[in-house]
C-alpha positions as YAML, in Angstrom:
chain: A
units: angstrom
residues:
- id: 1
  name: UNK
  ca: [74.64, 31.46, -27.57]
- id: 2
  name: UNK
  ca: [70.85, 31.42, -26.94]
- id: 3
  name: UNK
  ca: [68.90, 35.24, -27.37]
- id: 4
  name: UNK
  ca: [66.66, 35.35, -24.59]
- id: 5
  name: UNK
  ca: [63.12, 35.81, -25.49]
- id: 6
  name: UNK
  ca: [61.19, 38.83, -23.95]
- id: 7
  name: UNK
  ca: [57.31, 39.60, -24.09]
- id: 8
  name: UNK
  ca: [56.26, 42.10, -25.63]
- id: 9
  name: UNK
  ca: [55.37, 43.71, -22.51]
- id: 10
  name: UNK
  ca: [58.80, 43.80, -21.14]
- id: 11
  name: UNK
  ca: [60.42, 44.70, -24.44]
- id: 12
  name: UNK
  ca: [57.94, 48.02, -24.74]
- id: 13
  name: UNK
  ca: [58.71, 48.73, -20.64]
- id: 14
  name: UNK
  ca: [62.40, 48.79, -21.17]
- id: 15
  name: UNK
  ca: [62.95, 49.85, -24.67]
- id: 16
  name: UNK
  ca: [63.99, 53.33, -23.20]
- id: 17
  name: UNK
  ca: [66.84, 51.94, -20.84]
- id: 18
  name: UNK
  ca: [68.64, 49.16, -23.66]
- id: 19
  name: UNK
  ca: [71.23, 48.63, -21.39]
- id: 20
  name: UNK
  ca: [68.52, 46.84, -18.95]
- id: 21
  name: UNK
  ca: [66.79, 45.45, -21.94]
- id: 22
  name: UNK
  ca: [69.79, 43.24, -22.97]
- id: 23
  name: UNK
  ca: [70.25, 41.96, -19.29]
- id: 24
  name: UNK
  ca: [68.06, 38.93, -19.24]
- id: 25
  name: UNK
  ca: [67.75, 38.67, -15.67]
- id: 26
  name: UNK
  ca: [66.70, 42.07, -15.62]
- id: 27
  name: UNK
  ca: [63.93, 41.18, -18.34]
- id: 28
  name: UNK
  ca: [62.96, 37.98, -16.44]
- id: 29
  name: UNK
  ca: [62.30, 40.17, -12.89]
- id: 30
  name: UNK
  ca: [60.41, 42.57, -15.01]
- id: 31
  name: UNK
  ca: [57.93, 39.73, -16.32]
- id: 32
  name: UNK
  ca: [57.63, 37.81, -12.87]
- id: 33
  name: UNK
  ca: [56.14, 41.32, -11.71]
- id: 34
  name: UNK
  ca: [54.60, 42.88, -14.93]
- id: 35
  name: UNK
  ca: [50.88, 40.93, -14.20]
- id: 36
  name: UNK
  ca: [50.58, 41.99, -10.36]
- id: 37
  name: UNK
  ca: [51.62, 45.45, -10.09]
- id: 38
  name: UNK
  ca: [51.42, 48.49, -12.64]
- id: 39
  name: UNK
  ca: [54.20, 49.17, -15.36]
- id: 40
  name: UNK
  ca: [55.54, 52.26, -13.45]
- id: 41
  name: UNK
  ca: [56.05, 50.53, -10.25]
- id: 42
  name: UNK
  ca: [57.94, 47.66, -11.96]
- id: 43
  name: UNK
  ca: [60.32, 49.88, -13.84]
- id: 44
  name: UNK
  ca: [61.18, 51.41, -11.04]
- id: 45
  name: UNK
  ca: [61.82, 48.44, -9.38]
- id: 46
  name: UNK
  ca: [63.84, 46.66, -12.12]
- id: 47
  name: UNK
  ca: [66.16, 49.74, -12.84]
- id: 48
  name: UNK
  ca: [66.94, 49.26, -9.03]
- id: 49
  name: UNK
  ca: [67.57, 45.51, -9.20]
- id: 50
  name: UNK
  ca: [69.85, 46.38, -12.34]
- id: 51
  name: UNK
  ca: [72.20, 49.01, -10.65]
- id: 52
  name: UNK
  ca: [72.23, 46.90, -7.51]
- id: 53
  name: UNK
  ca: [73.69, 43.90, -9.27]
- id: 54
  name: UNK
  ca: [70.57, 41.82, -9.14]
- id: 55
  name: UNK
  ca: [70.70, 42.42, -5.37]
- id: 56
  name: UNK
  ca: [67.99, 44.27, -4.41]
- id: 57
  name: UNK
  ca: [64.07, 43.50, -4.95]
- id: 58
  name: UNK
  ca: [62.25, 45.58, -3.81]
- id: 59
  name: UNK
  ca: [58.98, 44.11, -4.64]
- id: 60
  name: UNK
  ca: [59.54, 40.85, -3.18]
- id: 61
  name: UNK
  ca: [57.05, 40.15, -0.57]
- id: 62
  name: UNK
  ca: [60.16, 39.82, 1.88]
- id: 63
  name: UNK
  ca: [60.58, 43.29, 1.13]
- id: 64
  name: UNK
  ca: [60.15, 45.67, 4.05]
- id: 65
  name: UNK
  ca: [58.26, 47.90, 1.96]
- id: 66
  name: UNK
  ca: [58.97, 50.10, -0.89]
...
């Protein structure tokens, strides 16, 4: 079993919600976004995309807004 590796970034954004942190596609939507929009916005967005299964992203340009 391979232990994904998360930036530092990421690691410091999450380390409040661990349950998030240890979901590496949760970690891996959180550092597509991390360089274009601010840390707040993301963490929003990637609590969402947790709780909605990996469903929802909200800041996908396809998004209808958010």
């Amino acid at each position: 079993m391979s232990i994904p590796v998360r930036s530092v970034d990421v690691a410091r954004l999450l380390a409040s919600y661990p349950h998030v942190e240890r979901c590496g596609q949760c970690c891996e939507y959180a550092d597509e976004y991390l360089a274009s929009h601010p840390a707040a916005v993301v963490l929003v967005a990637v609590l969402n995309h947790h709780d909605s299964a990996h469903l929802s992203d909200r800041l996908s340009p396809r998004a209808a807004c958010f």
